[in-house]
C-alpha positions in Angstrom: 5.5 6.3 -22.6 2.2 5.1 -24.3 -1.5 5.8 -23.4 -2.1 2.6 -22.1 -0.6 1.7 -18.8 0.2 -2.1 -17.9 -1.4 -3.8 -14.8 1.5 -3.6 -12.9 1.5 -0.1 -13.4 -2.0 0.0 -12.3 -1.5 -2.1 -9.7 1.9 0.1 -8.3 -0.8 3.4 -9.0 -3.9 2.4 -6.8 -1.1 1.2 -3.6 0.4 4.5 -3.7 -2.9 5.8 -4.1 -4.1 4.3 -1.1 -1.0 4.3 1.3 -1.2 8.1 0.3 -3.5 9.1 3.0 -1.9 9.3 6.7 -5.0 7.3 8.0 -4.7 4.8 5.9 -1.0 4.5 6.5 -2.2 3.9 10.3 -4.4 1.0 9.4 -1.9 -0.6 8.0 0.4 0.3 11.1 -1.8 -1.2 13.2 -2.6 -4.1 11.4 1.3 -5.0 10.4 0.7 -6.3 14.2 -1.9 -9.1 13.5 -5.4 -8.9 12.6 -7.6 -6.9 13.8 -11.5 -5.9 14.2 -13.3 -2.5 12.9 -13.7 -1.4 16.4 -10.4 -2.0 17.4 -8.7 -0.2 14.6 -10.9 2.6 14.7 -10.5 2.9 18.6 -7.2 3.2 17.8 -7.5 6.3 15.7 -8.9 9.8 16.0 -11.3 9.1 13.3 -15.0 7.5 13.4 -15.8 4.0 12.7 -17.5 4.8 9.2 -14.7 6.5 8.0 -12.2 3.9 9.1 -14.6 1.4 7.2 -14.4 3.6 4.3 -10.6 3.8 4.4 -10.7 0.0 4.9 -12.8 -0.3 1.8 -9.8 1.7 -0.3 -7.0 -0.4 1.4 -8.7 -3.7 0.2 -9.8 -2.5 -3.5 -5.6 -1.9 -3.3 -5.6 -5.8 -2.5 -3.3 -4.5 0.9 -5.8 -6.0 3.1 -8.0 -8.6 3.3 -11.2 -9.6 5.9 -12.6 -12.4 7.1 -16.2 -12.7 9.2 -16.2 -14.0 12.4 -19.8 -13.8 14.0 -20.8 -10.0 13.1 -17.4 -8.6 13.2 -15.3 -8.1 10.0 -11.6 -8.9 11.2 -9.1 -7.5 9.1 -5.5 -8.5 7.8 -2.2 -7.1 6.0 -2.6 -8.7 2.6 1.3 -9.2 1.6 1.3 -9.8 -1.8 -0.9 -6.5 -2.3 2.3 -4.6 -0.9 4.4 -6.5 -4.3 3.1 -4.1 -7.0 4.7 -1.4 -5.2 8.1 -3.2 -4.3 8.2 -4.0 -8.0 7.4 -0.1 -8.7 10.4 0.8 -6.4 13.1 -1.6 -7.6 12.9 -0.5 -11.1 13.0 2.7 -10.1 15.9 2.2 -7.6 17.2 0.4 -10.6 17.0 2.7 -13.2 18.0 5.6 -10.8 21.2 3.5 -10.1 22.2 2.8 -13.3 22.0 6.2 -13.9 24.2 7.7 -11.5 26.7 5.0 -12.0 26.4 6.5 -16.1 27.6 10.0 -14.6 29.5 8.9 -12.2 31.9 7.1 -14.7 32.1 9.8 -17.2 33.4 12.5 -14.9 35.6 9.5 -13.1 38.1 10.0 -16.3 
């Protein structure tokens, strides 16, 4: 593997990274059933409103989510093409792990 990473690499890294957290992995629960205001999401969660903001903050630097302003509410949605970098990441892995077993699988089918 070389030093340098690609972008879709990074891209593949920073979604895990953020769908890592349980919290997070809420937000985007919640929001997978339409848009949604701060207040809402974080009423729906045993966490406080800055720290949903904060995990809000991760989710969108991820490109998973994206917010619009209406009045002084920040309404947030599932961003889908933010979720591609890690579908790409999982094919080729499904892929690779395929290919592989169908390798083994072959050489002790003799």
């Amino acid at each position: 593997m070389t030093r340098r990473t690609s972008r879709a690499a990074r891209d593949a890294d920073a979604v895990f990274d953020a769908l890592g957290d349980p919290t997070r992995r809420a937000i985007v629960k919640i929001l997978a059933g339409g848009p949604r205001p701060v207040g809402v999401i974080a009423d729906a969660l045993p966490v406080t409103r800055p720290a949903v903001s904060k995990h809000l903050a991760i989710l969108r630097r991820a490109e998973l989510v994206t917010a619009r302003r209406d009045g002084t509410q920040h309404i947030f949605r599932l961003h889908p093409p933010g979720f591609a970098a890690a579908r790409r990441w999982l094919d080729g892995f499904w892929d690779e792990a395929l290919a592989r077993f169908a390798e083994l699988a072959e050489g002790d089918g003799g």
